[in-house]
C-alpha positions as CSV (number, residue, x, y, z in Angstrom):
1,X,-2.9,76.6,28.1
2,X,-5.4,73.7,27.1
3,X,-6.8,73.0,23.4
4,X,-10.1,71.8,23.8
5,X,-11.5,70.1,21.0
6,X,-15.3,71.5,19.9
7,X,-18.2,69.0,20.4
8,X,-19.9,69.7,17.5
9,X,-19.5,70.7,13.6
10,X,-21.7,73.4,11.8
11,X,-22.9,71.8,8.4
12,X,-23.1,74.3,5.6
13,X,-24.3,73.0,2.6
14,X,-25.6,75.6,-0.1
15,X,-26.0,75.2,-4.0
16,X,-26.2,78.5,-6.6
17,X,-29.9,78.8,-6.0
18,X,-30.2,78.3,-2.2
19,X,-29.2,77.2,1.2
20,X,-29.8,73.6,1.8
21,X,-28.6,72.9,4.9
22,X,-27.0,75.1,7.8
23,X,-27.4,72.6,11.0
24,X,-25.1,71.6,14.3
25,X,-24.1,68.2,13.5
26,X,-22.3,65.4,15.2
27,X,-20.7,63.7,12.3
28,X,-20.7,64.5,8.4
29,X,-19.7,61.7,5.6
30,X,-18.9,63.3,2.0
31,X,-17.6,62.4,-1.4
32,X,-14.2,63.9,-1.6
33,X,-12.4,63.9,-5.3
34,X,-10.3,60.8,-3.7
35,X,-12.7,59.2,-2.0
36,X,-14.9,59.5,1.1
37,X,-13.8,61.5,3.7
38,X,-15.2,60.8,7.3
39,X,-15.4,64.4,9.2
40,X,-15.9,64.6,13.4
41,X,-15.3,67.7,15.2
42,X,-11.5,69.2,15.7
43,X,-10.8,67.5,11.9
44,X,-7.6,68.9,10.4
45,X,-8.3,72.0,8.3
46,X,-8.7,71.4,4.4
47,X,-10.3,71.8,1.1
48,X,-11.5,69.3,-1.2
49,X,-13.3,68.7,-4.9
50,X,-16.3,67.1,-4.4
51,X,-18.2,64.2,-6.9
52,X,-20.8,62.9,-7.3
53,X,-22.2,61.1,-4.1
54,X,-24.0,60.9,-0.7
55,X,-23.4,62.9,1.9
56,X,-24.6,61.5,5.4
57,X,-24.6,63.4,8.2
58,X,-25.6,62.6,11.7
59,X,-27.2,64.4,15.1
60,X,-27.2,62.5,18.1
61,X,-29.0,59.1,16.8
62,X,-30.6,60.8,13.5
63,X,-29.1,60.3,10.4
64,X,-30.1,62.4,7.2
65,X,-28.6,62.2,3.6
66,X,-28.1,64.0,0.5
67,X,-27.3,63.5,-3.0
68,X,-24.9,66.4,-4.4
69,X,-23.4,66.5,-7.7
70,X,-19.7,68.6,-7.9
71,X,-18.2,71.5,-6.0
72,X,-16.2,72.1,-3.6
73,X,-15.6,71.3,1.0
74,X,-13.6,73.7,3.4
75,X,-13.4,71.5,6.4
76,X,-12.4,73.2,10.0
77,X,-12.2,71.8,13.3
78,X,-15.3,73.1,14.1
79,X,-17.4,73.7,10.3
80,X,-17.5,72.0,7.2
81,X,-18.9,74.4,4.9
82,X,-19.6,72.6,1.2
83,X,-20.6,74.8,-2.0
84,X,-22.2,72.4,-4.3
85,X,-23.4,72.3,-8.1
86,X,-26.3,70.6,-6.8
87,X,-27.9,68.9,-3.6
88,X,-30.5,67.4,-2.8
89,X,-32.6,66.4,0.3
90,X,-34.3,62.1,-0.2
91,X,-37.3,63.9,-0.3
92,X,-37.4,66.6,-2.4
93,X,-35.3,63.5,-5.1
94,X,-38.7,62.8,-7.9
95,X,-37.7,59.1,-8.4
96,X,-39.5,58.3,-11.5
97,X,-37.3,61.0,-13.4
98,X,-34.3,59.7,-11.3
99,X,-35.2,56.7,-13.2
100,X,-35.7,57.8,-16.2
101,X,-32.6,59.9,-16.0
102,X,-31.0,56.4,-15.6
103,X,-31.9,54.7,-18.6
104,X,-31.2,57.7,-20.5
105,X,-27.7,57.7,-19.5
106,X,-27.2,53.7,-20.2
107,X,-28.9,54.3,-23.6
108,X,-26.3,57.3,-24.2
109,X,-23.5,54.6,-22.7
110,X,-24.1,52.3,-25.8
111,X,-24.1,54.8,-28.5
112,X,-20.8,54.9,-29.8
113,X,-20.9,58.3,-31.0
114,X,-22.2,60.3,-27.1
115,X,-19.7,62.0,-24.8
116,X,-18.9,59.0,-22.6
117,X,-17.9,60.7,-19.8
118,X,-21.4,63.2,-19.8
119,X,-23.2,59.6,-19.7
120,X,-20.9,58.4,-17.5
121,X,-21.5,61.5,-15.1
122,X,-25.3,61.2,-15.5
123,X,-26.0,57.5,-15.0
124,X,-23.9,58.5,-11.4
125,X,-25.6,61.1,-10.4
126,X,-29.6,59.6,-11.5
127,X,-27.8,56.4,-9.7
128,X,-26.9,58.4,-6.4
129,X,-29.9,59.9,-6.2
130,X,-32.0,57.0,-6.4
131,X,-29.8,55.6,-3.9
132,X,-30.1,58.5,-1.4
133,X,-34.1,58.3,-2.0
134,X,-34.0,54.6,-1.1
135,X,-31.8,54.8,2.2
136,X,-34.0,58.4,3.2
137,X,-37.1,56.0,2.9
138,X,-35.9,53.7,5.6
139,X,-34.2,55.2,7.6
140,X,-36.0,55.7,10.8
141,X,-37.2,59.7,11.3
């Protein structure tokens, strides 16, 4: 009897209010609770916290991302299926409140008296998805 490995990985990505993403993918880069995990198909089975972060994933030559904020990965050989807080395609990311989420969260950062690690958490996440907007923008389509 022969084991043969799968060729590709079903992405599942949905939030509370929707479905983001449910595509055949070739690769999938995510923000594991201790650090990025790299995922290709026939990965080990297991289950992960996510944080804040970029996911990458890629078909053939094409490479999308998305930011996502908290939740949860299942990773099987053959799905990674990822229930998030929030995510976010480059596109649908308004930069301009990214921004201003930014400098909201460094304001909160130097005000002795905020929750340091809700400032914290937002100047990440305005930071990640700023950062997913940029990379989206030049990456080739």
């Amino acid at each position: 009897m022969t084991f043969e490995l799968p060729k590709k990985i079903v992405l599942s990505v949905v939030t509370p209010e929707r479905n983001v993403v449910l595509e055949e993918v070739d690769e999938v880069l995510l923000p594991g609770s201790e650090g990025y995990l790299g995922v290709l198909p026939g990965h080990t089975p297991l289950l992960t916290s996510l944080k804040i972060g970029e996911i990458k994933y890629r078909q053939g030559e094409r490479v999308r991302f998305l930011a996502v904020s908290w939740g949860f990965a299942e990773v099987l050989p053959n799905k990674v299926t990822l229930l998030a807080d929030l995510a976010e395609h480059p596109e649908e990311i308004d930069v301009v409140s990214a921004r201003e989420a930014k400098e909201r969260a460094e304001k909160m950062l130097r005000d002795p008296e905020a929750d340091f690690r809700a400032a914290q958490a937002a100047l990440e996440q305005a930071l990640v998805r700023i950062q997913v907007a940029a990379k989206a923008a030049q990456a080739p389509r």
